[in-house]
C-alpha positions as CSV (number, residue, x, y, z in Angstrom):
1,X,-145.9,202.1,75.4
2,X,-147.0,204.8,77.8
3,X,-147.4,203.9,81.9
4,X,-150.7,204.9,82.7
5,X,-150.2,207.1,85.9
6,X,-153.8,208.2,86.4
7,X,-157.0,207.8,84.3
8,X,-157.2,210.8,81.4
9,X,-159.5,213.4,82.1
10,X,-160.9,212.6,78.6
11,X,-161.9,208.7,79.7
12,X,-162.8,210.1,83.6
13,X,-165.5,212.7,82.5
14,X,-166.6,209.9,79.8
15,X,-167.0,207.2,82.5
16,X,-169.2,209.3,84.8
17,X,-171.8,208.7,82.6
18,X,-171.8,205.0,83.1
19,X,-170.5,205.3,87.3
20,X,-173.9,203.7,88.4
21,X,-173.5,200.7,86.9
22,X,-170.6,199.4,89.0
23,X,-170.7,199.3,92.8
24,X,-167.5,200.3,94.4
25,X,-165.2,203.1,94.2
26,X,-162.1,201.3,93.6
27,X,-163.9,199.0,91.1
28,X,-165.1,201.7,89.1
29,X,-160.9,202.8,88.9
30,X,-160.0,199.3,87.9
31,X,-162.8,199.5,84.9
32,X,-161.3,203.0,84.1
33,X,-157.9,202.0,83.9
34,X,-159.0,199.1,81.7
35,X,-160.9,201.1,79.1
36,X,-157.9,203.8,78.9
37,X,-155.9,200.4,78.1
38,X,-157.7,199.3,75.6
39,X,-157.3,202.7,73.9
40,X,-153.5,203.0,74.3
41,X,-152.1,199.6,75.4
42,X,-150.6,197.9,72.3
43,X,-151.1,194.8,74.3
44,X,-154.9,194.9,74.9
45,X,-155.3,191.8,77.1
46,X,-156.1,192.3,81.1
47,X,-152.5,191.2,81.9
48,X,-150.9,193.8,79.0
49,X,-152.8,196.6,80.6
50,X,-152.4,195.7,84.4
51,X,-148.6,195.7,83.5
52,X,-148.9,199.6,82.4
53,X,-150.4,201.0,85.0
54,X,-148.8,202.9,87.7
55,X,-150.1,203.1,91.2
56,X,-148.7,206.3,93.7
57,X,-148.6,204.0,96.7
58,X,-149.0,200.0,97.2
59,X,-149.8,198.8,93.7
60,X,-153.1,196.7,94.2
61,X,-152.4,193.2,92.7
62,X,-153.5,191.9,88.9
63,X,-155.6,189.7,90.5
64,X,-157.7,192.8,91.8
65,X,-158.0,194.7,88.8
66,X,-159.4,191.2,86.8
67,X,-161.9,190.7,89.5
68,X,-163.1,194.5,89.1
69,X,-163.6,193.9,85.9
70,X,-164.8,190.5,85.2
71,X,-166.4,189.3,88.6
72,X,-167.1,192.0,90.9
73,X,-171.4,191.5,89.6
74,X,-172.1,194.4,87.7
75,X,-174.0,193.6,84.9
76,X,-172.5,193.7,81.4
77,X,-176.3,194.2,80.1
78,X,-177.3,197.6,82.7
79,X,-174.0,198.8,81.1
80,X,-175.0,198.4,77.3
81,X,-178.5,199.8,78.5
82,X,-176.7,202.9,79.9
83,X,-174.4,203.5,76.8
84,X,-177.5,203.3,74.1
85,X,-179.3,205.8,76.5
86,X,-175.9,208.0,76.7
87,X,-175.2,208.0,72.8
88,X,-178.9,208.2,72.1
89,X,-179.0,212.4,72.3
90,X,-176.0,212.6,69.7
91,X,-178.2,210.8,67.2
92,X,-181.5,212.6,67.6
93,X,-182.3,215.4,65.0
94,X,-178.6,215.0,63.4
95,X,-180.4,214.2,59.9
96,X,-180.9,210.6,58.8
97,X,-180.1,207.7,61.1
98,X,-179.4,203.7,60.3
99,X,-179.2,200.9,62.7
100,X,-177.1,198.3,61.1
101,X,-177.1,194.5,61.3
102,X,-173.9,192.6,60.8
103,X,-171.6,189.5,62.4
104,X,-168.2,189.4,62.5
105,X,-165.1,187.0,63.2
106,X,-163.5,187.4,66.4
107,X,-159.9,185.4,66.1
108,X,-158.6,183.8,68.7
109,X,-156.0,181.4,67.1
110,X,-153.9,180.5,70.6
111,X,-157.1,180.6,72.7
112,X,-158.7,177.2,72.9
113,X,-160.6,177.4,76.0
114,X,-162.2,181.3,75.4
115,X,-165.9,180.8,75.4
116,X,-167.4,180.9,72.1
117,X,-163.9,180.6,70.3
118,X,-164.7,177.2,67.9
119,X,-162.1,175.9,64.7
120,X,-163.7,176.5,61.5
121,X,-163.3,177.5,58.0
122,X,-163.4,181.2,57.4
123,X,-164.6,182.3,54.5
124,X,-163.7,186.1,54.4
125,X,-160.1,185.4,54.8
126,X,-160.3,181.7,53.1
127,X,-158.3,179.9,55.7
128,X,-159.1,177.5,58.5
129,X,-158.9,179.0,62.2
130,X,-160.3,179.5,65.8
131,X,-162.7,182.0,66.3
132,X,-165.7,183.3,68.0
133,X,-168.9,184.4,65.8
134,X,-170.1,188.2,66.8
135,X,-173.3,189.8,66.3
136,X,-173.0,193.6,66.2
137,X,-175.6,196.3,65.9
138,X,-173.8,199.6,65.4
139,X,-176.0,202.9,64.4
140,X,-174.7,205.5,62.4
141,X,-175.6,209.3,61.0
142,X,-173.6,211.4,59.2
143,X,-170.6,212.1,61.6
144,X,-170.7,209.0,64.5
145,X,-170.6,205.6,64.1
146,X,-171.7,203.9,68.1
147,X,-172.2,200.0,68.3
148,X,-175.0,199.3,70.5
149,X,-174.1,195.2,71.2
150,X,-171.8,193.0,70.3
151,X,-173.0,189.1,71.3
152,X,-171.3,186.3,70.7
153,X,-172.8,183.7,69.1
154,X,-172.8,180.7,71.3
155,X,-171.2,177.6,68.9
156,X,-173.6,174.4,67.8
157,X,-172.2,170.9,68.8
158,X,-175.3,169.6,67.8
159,X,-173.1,167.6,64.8
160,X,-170.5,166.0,67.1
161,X,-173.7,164.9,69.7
162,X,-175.3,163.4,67.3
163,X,-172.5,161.4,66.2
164,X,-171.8,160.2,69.5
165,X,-175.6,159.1,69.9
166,X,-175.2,157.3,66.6
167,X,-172.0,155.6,67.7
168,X,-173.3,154.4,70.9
169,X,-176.7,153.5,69.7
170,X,-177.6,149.7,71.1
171,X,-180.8,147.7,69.9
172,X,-181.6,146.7,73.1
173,X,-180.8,147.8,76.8
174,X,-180.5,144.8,79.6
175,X,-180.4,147.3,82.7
176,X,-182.8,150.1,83.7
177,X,-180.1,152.1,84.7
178,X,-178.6,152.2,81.2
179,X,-181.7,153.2,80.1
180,X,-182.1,156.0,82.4
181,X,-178.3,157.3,81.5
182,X,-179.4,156.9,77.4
183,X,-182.4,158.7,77.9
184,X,-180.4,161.6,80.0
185,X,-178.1,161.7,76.7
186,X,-181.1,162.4,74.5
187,X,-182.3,165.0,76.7
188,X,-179.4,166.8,76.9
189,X,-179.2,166.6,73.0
190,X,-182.6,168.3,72.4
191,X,-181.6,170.8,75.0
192,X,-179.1,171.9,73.9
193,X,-181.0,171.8,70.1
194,X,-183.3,174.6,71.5
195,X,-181.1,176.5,73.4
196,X,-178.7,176.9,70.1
197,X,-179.8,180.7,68.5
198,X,-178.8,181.5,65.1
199,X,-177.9,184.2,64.1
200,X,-181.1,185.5,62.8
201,X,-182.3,185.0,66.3
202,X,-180.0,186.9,67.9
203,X,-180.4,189.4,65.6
204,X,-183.7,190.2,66.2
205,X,-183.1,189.6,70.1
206,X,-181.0,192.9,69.9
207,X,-183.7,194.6,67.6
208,X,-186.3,193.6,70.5
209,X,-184.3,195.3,73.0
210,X,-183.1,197.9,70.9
211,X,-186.8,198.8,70.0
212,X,-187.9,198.1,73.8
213,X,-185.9,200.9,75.4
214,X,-187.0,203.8,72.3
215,X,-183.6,205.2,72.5
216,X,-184.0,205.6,68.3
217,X,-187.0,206.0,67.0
218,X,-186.3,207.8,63.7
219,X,-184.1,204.9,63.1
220,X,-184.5,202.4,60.0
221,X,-183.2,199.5,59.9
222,X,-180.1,198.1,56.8
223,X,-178.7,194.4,56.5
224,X,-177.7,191.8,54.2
225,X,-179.5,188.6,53.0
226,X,-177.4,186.4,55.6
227,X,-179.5,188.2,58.7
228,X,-182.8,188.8,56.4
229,X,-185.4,186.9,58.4
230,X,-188.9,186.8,58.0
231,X,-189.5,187.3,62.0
232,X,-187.1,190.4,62.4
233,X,-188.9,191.5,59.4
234,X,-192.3,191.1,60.9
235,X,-190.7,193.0,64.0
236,X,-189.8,196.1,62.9
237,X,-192.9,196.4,60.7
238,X,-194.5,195.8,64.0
239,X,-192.8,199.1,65.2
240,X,-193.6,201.4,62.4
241,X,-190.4,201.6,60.9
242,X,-189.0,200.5,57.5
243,X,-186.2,198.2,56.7
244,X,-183.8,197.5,53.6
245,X,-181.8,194.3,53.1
246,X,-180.3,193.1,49.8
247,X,-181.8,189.6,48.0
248,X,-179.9,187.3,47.0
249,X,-179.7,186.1,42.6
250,X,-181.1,183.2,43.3
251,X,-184.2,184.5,45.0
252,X,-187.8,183.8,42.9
253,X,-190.2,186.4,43.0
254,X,-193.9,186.7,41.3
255,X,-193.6,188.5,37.8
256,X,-196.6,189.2,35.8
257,X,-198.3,185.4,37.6
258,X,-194.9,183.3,37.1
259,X,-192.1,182.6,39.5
260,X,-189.2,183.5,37.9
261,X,-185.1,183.9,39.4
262,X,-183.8,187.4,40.1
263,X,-181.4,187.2,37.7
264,X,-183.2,185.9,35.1
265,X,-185.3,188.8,35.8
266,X,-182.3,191.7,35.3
267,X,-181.2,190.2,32.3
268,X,-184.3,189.8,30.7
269,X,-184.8,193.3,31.4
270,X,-181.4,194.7,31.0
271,X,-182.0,193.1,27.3
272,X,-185.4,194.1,26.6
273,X,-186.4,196.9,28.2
274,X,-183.0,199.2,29.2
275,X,-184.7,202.3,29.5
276,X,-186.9,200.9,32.7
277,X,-183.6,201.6,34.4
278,X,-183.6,205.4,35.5
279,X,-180.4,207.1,36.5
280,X,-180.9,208.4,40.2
281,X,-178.7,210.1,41.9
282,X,-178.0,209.2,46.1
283,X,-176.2,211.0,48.8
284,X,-174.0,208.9,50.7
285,X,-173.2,209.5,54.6
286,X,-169.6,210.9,53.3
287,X,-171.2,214.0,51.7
288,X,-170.9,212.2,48.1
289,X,-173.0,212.1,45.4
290,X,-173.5,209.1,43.1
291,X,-175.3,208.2,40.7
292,X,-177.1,204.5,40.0
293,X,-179.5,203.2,37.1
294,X,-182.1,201.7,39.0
295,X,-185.6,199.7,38.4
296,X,-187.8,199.6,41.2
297,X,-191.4,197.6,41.0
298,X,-193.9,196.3,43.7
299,X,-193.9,192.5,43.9
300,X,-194.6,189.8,45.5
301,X,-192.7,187.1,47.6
302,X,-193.3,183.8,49.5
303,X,-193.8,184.2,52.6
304,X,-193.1,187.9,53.0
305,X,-195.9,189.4,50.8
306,X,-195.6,192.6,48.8
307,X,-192.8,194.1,49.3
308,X,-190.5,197.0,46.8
309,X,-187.8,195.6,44.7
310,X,-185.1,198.0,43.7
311,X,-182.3,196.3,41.1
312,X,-180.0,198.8,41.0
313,X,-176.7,199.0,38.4
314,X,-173.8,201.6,38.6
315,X,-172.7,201.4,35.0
316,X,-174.6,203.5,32.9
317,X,-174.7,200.8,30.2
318,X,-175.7,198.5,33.2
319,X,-172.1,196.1,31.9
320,X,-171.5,195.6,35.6
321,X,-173.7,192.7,38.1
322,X,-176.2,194.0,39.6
323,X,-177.7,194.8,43.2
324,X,-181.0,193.6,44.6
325,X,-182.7,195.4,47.6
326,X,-185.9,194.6,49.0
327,X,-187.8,196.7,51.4
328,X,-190.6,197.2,53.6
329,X,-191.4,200.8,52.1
330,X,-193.5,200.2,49.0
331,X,-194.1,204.0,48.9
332,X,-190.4,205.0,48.3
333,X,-188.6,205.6,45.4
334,X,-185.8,203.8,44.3
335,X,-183.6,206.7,45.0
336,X,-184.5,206.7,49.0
337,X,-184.2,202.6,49.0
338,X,-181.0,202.7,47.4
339,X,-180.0,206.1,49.8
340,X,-181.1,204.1,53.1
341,X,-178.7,200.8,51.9
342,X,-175.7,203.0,51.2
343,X,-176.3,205.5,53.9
344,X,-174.9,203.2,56.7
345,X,-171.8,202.1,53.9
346,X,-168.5,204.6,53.9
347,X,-167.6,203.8,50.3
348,X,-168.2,199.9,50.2
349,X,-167.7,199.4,53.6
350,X,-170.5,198.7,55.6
351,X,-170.5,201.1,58.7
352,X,-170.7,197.7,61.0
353,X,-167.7,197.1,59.3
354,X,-166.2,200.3,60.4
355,X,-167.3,199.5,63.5
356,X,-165.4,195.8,63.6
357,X,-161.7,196.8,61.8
358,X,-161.9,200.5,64.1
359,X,-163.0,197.7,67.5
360,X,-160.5,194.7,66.8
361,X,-157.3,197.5,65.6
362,X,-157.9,199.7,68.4
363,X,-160.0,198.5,71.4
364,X,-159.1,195.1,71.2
365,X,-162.8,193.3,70.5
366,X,-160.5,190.4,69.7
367,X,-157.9,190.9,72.2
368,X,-159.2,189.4,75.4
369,X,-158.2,186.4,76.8
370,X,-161.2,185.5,79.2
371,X,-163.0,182.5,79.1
372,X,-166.1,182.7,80.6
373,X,-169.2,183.7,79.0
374,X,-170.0,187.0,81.1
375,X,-166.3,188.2,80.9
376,X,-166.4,188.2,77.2
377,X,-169.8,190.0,77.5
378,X,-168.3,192.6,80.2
379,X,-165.1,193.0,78.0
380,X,-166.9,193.2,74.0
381,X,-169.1,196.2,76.0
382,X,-166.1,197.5,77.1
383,X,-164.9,197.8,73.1
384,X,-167.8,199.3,72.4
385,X,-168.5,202.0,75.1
386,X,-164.2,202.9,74.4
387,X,-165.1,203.3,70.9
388,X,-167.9,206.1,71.5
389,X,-165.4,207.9,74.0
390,X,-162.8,208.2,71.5
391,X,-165.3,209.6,69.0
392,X,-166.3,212.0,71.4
393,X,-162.9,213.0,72.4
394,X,-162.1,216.9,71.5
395,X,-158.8,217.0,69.7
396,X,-157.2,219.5,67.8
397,X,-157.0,220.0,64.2
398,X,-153.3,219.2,63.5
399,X,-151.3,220.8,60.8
400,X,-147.8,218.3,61.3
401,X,-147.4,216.7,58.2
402,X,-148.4,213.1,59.7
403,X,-151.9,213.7,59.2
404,X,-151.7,216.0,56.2
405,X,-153.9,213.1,54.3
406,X,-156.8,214.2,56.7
407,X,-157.0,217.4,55.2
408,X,-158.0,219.5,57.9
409,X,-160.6,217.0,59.6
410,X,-159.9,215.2,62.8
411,X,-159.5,211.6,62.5
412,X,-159.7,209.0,64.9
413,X,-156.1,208.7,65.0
414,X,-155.9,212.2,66.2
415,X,-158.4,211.4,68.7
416,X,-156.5,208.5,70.3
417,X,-153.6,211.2,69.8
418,X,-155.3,213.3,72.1
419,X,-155.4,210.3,74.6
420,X,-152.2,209.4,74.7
421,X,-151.4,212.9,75.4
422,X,-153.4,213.5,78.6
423,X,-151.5,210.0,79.5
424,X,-148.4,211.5,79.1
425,X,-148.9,214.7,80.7
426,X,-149.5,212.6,83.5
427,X,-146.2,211.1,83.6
428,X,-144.8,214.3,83.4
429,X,-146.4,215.6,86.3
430,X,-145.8,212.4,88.4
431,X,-142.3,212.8,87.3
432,X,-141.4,216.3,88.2
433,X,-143.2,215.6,91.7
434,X,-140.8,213.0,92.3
435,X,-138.0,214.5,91.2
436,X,-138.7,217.2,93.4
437,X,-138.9,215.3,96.2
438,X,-135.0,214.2,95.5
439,X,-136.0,211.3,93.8
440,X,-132.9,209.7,91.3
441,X,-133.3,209.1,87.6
442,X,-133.3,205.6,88.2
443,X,-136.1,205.5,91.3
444,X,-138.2,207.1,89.3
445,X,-137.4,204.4,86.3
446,X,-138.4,202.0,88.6
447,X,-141.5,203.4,89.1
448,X,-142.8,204.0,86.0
449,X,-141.5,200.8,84.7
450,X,-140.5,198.0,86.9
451,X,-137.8,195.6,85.6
């Protein structure tokens, strides 16, 4: 737990890329300190990194710092803008590129009243809990992985309204006025039925804006079946570009003038015709080669037209379940569709996923405790624009037998390392000014860290 004396010259240089977004001078220190805390604080809540910082002079209060960053009026979506525009030059002409859509679970378990934060069942750890549903897009190439949103799904209540109206439903009303307030109940209900956005919605919302500003535009798009919409399809098409998602088995398809299942498809195939799948062989972003047994075919789907089908098995006796990708390129191979799905995946992670475990372990995307909906906008940005500055942070190779696993590469870790360093330098410097100023042990305790 290192008191941070001064803002790293690492974070500083970072954060001048992004100083005409905020207003004042001593706003734009507060916002500093705050992203060099949610790098280094193991406490990664406003309150946890107010109480490391170290002021040479009258220490402003906390109160201060939380209205720099949460309330001062600088605009969470100007800053987003800015950090897609200032990552955009490290992705262009770096080989291939792949803009990623995901959602994740934020947890926030003791925080009722955070905005967004609802109880539910979650499914990808199997246990009931309080959290807020995020929508990330995060692009990728073969060395950096930047997220360029993170939104928060706002929760339904559209279940619990309508119960209510049901509950309170009369046959008859005596009094205009009770009218008047029933009819205001209903209104409110089908407002709030439009305003609610899936997550398909909001998916497409951040392609929109993504495509809007032309930051990437050798960028194709990856996802799963859960974000798979026939809109954000439509959309990208609409741009030129190309897009790969996966189908789920139970998805019917036109084969030779039937519908038939997906699965009932592969097997058919798997047990007639084997040698329709071809062994390919794909480069993944990690510089390794593997090797699939794939079938690929034009078809035809409901709604979304003619589109490729690539069913694609890693067992060379094709023993293991299978994956289905659909995309928008009916001119590729199934080696490119399968190379563009696994491109943005480190192993069998998805690079959004990257993106999540590396944001909730080490900028805190789950940490804040704000509860308004434009704080948790201001701090998720935050996580994402700390996240590219400690990728971009030059640290040394290190040799100590710590990171002996990295082999010789330099590793996030290292890179927070690097940090943490510069921090502590800091202290050291502050420290032997004081100390030469006839400053005792225990003054200079005291200021570093108050009892």
């Amino acid at each position: 737990m290192l008191p941070i004396v001064e803002i790293p010259e690492t974070i500083r240089n970072g954060m001048l890329n992004y100083r005409d977004v905020f207003c004042r001078d001593e706003g734009f220190d507060h916002v500093s300190r705050y992203v060099t805390g949610l790098i280094i604080s193991p406490n990664k809540t406003l309150q946890g990194i107010y109480d490391l910082q170290v002021w040479d002079g009258k220490k402003p209060s906390r109160r201060s710092m939380h209205e720099s960053v949460f309330e001062s009026g600088w605009s969470s979506k100007a800053l987003i803008q800015r950090h897609r525009a200032v990552v955009a030059p490290d992705h262009r002409g770096r080989g291939r590129e792949i803009i990623s859509l995901d959602w994740t679970f934020a947890h926030h378990d003791r925080g009722p009243e955070i905005y967004g934060a609802v109880k539910n069942y979650d499914y990808v750890e199997k246990r009931p809990g309080r959290f807020q549903t995020v929508v990330t897009a995060v692009i990728s190439n073969k060395s950096l992985i930047d997220g360029l949103d993170a939104v928060v799904q706002e929760p339904s209540k559209q279940k619990q309204e309508m119960a209510y109206l049901n509950a309170t439903a009369k046959k008859s009303y005596d009094q205009m006025g009770a009218v008047s307030e029933r009819l205001l109940e209903l209104l409110h209900h089908l407002k709030h039925e439009r305003e609610y956005k899936k997550r398909t919605e909001i998916a497409l919302e951040l392609v929109e804006q993504i495509e809007q500003e032309d930051h990437f535009p050798e960028a194709n798009y990856a996802f799963d079946n859960g974000v798979l919409s026939l809109d954000l399809t439509r959309f990208i098409e609409s741009c030129g570009k190309h897009w790969v998602s996966d189908l789920e088995c139970s998805r019917n398809i036109q084969w030779r003038g039937d519908w038939v299942r997906l699965d009932s498809l592969a097997a058919k195939l798997r047990a007639e015709s084997p040698e329709t799948f071809r062994c390919v062989k794909v480069s993944c972003r990690n510089g390794e080669t593997k090797e699939y047994w794939a079938f690929t075919k034009v078809i035809r789907l409901k709604r979304y037209g003619r589109k490729r089908l690539v069913i694609a098995h890693e067992k060379a006796d094709l023993s293991d379940a299978p994956r289905y990708l659909l995309t928008s390129a009916k001119h590729w191979n199934s080696g490119r569709t399968i190379e563009t799905w696994s491109y943005p995946r480190l192993r069998e992670d998805w690079t959004c996923e990257i993106f999540h475990e590396f944001a909730k372990q080490v900028t805190g995307l789950e940490s804040s405790q704000v509860r308004k909906e434009e704080a948790v906008k201001c701090h998720f940005r935050l996580s994402c624009v700390s996240q590219s500055l400690i990728q971009r942070t030059s640290a040394v190779v290190s040799k100590s037998e710590k990171f002996e696993f990295a082999k010789g590469k330099t590793t996030f870790g290292q890179r927070c390392r690097t940090i943490a360093r510069e921090v502590l330098g800091s202290i050291l410097k502050l420290s032997k000014r004081l100390f030469a100023e006839g400053k005792s042990c225990d003054e200079v305790r005291d200021m570093l860290m108050p009892a």
